[in-house]
C-alpha positions in Angstrom: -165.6 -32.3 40.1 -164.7 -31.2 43.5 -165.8 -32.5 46.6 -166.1 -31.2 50.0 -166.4 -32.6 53.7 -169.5 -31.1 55.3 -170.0 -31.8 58.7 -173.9 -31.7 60.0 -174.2 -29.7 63.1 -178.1 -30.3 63.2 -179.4 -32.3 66.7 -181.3 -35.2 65.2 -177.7 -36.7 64.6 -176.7 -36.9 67.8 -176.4 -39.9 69.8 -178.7 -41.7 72.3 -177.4 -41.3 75.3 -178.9 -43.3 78.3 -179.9 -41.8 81.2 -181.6 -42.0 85.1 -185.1 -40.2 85.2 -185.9 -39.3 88.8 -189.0 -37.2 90.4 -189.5 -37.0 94.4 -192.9 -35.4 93.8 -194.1 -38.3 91.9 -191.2 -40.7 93.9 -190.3 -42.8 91.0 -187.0 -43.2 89.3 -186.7 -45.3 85.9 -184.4 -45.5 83.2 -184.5 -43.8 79.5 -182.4 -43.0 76.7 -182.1 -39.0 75.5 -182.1 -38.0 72.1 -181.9 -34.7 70.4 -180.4 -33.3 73.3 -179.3 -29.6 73.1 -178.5 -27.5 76.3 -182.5 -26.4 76.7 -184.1 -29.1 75.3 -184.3 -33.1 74.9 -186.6 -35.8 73.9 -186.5 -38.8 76.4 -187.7 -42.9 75.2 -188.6 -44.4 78.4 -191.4 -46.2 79.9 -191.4 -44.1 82.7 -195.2 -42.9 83.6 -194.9 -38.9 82.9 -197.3 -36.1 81.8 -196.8 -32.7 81.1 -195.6 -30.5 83.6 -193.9 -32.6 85.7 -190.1 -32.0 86.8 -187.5 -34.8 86.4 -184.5 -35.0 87.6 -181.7 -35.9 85.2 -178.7 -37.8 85.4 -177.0 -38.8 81.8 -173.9 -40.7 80.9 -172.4 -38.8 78.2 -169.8 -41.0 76.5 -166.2 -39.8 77.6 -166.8 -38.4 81.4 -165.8 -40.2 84.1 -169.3 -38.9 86.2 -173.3 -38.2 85.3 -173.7 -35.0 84.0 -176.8 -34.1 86.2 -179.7 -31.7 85.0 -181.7 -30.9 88.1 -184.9 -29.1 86.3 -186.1 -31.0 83.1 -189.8 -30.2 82.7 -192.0 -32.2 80.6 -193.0 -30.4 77.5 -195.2 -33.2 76.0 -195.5 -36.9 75.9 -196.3 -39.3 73.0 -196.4 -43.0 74.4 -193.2 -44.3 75.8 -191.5 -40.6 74.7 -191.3 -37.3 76.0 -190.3 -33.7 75.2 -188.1 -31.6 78.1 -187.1 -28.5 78.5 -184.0 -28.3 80.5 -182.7 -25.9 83.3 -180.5 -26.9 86.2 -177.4 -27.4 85.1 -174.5 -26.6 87.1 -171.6 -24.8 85.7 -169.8 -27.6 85.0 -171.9 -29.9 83.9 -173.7 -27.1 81.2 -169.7 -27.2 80.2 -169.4 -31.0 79.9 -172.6 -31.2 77.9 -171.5 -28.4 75.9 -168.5 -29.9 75.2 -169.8 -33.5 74.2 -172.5 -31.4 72.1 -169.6 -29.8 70.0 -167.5 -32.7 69.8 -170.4 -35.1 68.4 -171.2 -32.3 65.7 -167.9 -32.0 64.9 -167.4 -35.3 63.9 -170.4 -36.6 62.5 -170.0 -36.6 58.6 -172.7 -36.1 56.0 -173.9 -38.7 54.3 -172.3 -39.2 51.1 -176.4 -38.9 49.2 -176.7 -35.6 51.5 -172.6 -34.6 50.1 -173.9 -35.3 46.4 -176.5 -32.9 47.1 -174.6 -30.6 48.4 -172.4 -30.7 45.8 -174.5 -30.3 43.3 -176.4 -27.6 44.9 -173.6 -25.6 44.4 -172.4 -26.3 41.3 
């Protein structure tokens, strides 16, 4: 039989990433940990006191850069206890390409599991 590496490019196997929330409307700042993250979109654990609508400021400590890769426009999508939905915009050139980057990278290298490889596998036989 012959077997393959497939590598899952899907978000839910990306790392949780911690991260700064910040919001001079509502002038609080607390900290959370992203998950899911794509470049528009991110779900946030934190115990920070958000609703829908509001706008957070950013600031996430991707594994591998020296600095914060800052997103300056994250609006709350929904919220479900101590989590949140966001929908990010804001991101400066070179932080969209450090994000980007550590995106890639993390789907890259993130094997499937060996049950999801069997059923791959036999899927295509």
């Amino acid at each position: 039989m012959h077997t393959t590496t497939v590598f899952r490019t899907t978000v839910p196997e990306r790392r949780p990433i911690p991260c700064a929330l910040y919001s001079a409307a509502e002038g609080f700042h607390d900290e959370g940990t992203l998950l899911n993250l794509s470049l528009t979109h991110g779900h946030v654990e934190s115990a920070a006191a958000v609703v829908p609508g509001m706008t957070l400021a950013i600031f996430a400590m991707l594994p591998g850069i020296s600095r914060a890769v800052v997103i300056e426009d994250a609006l709350v999508t929904w919220v479900r206890g101590g989590e949140c939905g966001l929908r990010l915009d804001g991101l400066t050139p070179e932080d969209a390409d450090s994000l980007e980057t550590y995106l890639r990278t993390t789907a890259a290298t993130r094997p499937v599991s060996p049950a999801h490889r069997v059923a791959l596998i036999d899927a295509l036989c």
